[in-house]
C-alpha positions as CSV (number, residue, x, y, z in Angstrom):
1,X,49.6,234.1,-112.6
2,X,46.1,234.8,-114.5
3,X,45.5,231.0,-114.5
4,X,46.4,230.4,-111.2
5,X,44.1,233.1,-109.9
6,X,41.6,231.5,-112.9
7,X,42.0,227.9,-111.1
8,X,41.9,229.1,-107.5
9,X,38.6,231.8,-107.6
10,X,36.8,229.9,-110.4
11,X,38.4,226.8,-111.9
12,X,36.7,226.8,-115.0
13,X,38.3,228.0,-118.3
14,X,38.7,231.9,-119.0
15,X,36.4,231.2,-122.3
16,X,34.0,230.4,-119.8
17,X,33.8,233.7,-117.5
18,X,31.4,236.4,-116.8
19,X,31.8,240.0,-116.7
20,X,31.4,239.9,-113.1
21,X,34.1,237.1,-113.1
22,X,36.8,238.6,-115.1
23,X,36.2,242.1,-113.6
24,X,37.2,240.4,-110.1
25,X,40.2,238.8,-111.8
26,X,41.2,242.3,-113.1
27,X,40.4,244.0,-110.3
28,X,43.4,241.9,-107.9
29,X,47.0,242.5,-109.6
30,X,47.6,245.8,-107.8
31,X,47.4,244.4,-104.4
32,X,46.1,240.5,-104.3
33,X,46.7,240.0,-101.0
34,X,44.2,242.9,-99.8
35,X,41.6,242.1,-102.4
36,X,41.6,238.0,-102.2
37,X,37.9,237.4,-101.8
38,X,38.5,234.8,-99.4
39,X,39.9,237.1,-97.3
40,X,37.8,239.9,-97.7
41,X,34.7,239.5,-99.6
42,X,33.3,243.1,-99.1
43,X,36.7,244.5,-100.2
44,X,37.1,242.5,-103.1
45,X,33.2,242.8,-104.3
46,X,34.3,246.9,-104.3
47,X,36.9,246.9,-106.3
48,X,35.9,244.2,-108.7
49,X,32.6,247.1,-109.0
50,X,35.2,249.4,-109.6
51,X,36.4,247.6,-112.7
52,X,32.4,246.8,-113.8
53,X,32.3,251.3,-113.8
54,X,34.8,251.3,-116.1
55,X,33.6,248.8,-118.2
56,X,30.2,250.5,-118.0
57,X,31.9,254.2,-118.9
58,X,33.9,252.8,-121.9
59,X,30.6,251.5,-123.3
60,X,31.6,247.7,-123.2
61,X,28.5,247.2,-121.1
62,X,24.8,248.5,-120.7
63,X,23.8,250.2,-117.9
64,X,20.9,247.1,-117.4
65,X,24.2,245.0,-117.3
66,X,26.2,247.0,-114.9
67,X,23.6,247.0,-112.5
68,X,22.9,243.3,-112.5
69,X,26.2,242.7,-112.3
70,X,27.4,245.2,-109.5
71,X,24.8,243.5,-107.3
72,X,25.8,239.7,-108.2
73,X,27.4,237.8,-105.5
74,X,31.0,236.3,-105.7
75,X,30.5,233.1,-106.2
76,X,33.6,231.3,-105.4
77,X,35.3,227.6,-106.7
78,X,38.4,226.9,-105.9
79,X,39.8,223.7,-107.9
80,X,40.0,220.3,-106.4
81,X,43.1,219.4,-105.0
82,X,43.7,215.9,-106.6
83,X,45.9,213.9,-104.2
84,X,45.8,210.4,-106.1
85,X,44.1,209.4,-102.9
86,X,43.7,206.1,-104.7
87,X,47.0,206.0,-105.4
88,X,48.2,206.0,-101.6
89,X,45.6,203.5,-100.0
90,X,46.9,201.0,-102.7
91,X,50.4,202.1,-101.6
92,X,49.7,201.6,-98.0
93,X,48.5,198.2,-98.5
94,X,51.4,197.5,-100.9
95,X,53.6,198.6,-97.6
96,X,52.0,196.3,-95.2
97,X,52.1,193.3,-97.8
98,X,55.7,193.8,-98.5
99,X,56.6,194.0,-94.8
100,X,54.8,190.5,-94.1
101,X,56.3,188.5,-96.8
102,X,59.7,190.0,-97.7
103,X,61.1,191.9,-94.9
104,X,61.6,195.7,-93.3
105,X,64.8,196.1,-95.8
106,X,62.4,196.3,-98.7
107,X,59.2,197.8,-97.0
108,X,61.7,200.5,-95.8
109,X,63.1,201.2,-99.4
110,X,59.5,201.4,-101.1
111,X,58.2,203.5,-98.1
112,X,61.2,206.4,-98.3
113,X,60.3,206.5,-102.9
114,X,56.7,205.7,-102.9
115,X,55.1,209.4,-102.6
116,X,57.9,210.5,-104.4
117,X,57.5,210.6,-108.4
118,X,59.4,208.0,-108.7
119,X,56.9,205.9,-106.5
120,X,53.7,207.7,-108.1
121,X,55.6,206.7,-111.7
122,X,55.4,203.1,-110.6
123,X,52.1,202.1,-109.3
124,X,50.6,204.6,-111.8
125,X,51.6,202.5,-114.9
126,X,51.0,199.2,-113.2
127,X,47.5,200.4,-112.4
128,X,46.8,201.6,-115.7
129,X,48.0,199.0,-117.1
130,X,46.5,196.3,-115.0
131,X,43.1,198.3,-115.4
132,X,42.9,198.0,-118.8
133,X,43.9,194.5,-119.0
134,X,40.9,193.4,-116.7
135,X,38.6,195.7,-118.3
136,X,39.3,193.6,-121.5
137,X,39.0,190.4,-120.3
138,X,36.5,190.7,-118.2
139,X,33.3,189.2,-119.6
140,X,35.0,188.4,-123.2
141,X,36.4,185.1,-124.2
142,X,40.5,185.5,-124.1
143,X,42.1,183.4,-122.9
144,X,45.7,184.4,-121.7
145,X,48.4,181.9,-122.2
146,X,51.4,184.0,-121.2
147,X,52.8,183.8,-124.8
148,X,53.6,187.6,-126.7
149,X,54.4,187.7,-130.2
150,X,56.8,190.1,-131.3
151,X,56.7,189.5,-135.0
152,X,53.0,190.5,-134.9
153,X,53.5,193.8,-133.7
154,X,52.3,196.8,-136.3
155,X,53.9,199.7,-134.3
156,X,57.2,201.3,-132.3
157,X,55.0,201.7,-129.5
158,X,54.4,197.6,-129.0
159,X,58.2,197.1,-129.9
160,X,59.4,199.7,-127.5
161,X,57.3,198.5,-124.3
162,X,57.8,194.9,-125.5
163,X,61.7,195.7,-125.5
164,X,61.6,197.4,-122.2
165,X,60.1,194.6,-120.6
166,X,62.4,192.4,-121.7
167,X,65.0,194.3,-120.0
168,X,63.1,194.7,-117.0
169,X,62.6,190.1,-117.1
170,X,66.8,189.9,-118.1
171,X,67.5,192.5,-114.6
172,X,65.6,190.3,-112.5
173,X,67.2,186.7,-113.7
174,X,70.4,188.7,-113.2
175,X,70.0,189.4,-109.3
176,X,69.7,187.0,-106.2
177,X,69.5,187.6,-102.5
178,X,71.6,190.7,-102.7
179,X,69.0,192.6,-104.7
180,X,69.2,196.3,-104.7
181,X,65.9,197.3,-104.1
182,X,66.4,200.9,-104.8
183,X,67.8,200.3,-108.3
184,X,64.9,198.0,-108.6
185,X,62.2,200.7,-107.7
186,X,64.2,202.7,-110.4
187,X,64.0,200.6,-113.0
188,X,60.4,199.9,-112.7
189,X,59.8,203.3,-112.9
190,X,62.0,203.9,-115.5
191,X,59.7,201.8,-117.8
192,X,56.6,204.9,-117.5
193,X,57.6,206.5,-121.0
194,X,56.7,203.2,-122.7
195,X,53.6,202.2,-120.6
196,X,52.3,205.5,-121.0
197,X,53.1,206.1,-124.8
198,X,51.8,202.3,-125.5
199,X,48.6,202.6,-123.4
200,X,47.8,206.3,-125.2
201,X,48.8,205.3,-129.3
202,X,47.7,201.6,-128.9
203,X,44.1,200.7,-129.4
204,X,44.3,197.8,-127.3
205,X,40.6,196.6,-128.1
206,X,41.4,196.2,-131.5
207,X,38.9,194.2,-134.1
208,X,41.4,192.0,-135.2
209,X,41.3,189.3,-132.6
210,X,44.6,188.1,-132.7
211,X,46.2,191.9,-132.9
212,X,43.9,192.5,-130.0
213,X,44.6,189.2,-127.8
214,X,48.5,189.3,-128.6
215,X,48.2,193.2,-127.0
216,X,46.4,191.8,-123.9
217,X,49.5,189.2,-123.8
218,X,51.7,192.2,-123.6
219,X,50.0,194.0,-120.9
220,X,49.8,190.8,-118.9
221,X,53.7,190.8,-119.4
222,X,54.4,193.9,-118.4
223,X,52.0,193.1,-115.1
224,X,53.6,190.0,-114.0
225,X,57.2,191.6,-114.3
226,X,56.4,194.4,-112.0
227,X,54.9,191.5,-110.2
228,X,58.7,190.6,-109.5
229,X,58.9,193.2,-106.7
230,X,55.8,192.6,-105.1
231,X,52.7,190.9,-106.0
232,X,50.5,193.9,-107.3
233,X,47.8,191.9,-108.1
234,X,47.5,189.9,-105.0
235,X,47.6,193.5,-103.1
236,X,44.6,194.7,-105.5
237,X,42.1,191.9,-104.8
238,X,42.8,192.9,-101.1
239,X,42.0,196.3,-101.3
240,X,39.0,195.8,-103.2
């Protein structure tokens, strides 16, 4: 509850706080409600002066200190609310596109999952991944030929995402015009563990050129098999 309070009055961390700060903080458990300073500044500014006197009486600050910071103002910062606003444009437009070219069926399945987790799951990882890959390639030499090397691969991380890929690819070549597009949203986000623990142990822009161009290779991968579903990348050069 401390770091909620922290978050919502200050955001900042409690190594960070002023007297004045962490005198309001202390000065709120007995009735939070009455004393929330967005509520009632006056109120809250008296009892948070309340907890400065004791302070003050117990010795744990000068008097020069108590005054100053009885008459400070409560400065107030509530955190950011971080809505992946991103996130949901490029959603939208993933929407739209996927109602034009394949249909309400699957535009209806994507739209009812998308803001869910499993939604966020999937266009997270494609975007991070997809970032990364034109990060690398842009203004550098590589040339991507579509061609990964498993038997270059130096750790679990490269074997895991290469191997959930490949299950991903074998799904796909498995359904036809009775696809489940449910299970397929699903599976795609099922495949966020080994993005994510790829993308965060994997230095992609290694020296080595070939460890580092056989990595791109496996990013691209990964891209153009969540590309099954919809064309991501097509829908990114459009919202740009």
């Amino acid at each position: 509850m401390l770091l909620f309070r922290l978050l919502k009055y200050f955001d900042q961390p409690i190594n960070e706080l002023g007297y004045e700060q962490s005198a309001l903080l202390a000065a709120l458990p007995k009735a939070p409600s009455r004393y929330n300073p967005y509520k009632n500044i006056k109120v809250a500014k008296f009892r948070r002066n309340l907890v400065l006197k004791n302070l003050f009486d117990n010795d744990y600050i000068s008097q020069e200190d108590y005054e100053k910071y009885k008459k400070s103002e409560i400065i107030l910062k509530k955190r950011k609310k971080i809505y992946l606003e991103n996130t949901r444009y490029y959603v939208e437009d993933i929407r739209k596109n996927i109602v034009e070219k394949f249909g309400f069926e699957k535009a209806y399945c994507l739209n009812k999952i998308i803001y869910k987790q499993l939604g966020l799951d999937i266009t997270s990882s494609y975007k991070r991944a997809l970032n990364i890959l034109d990060s690398e390639l842009k203004n550098k030499k590589i040339e991507i030929v579509n061609t990964t090397d498993p038997g270059i691969f130096k750790t679990d991380f490269e074997k895991n995402l290469y191997k959930k890929i490949n299950e991903i690819k074998k799904y796909y070549s498995n359904i036809n015009n009775d696809e489940n597009y449910e299970q397929s949203l699903t599976i795609l986000a099922g495949a966020k563990k080994e993005i994510f623990e790829f993308l965060d142990n994997v230095k992609v822009n290694e020296e080595n050129e070939t460890l580092r161009k056989n990595r791109l290779e496996l990013i691209n991968m990964l891209c153009k098999t969540f590309q099954n579903f919809i064309n991501f990348q097509l829908l990114k050069i459009n919202n740009e």
